[in-house]
N, C-alpha and C positions, 0 to 999 in steps of 0.2 A: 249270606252277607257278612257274618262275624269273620268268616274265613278271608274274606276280599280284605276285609280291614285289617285282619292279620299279615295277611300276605303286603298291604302297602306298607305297615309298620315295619316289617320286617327288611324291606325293599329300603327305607330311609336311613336303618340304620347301618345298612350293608353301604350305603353312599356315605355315610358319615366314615364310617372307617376307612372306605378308600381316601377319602377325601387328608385322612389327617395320618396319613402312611405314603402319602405322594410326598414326594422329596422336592424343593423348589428349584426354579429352573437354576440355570448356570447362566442365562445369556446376563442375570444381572450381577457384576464380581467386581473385585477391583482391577484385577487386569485390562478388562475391557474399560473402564473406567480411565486409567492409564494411557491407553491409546487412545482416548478420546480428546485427552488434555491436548496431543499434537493436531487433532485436525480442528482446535476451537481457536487455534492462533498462535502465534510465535510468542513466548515469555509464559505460557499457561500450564502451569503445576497441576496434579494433585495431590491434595494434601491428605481428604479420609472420606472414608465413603462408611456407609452402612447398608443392610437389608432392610428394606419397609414390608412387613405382610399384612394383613387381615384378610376376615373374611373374603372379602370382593375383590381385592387385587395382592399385586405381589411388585416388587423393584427394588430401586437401590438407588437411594442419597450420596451423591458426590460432592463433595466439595477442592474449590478449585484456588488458585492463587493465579496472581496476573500482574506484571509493573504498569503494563499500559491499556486503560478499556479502549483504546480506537484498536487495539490490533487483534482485538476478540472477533472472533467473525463463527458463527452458527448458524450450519448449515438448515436450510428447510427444502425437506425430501418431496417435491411435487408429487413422487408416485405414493406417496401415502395419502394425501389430502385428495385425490384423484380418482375415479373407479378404472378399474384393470381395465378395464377395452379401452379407454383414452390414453393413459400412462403406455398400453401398446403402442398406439400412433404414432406416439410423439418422438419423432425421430430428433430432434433437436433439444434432449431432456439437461444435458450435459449446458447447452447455451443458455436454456431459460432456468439454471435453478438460480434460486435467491438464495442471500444470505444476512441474516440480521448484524447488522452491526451497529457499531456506538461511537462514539466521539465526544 
């Protein structure tokens, strides 16, 4: 039994150091940030962004500039909010996406 308990300890702390030797992703950066500001609407800057990490999650704070909030338009991705075999189906994804806007 002492040895089982060894071997878990020893097993947590081998995840702890992968854990904190993994490098974070790239998909969250300012560039991509950047190309975002084009497809959130015409007049939409970025001004600065940051990395967010902890424990349980990881991303990136943008912050944006804009002259006018009606020309903001944010897109909402159906096939995320969707399970995979329906988002397959849906051959008309392009007609039915939404987009949050303001005025």
């Amino acid at each position: 039994m002492e040895a089982a308990v060894r071997n878990m300890n020893k097993q947590a702390d081998e995840k702890k150091d992968t854990k904190a030797e993994a490098k974070p992703s790239d998909i969250f950066n300012e560039e991509t940030a950047k190309l975002k500001a084009k497809e959130f609407g015409e007049g939409v800057t970025y001004v600065s962004g940051s990395r967010i990490t902890s424990e349980d999650f990881e991303g990136f704070k943008a912050i944006y500039s804009f002259k006018d909030i009606s020309q903001i338009r944010i897109k909402q991705d159906a096939k995320k909010t969707m399970s995979p075999s329906s988002a397959e189906t849906d051959t008309n994804a392009k007609e039915n996406q939404k987009y949050i806007t303001f005025s």
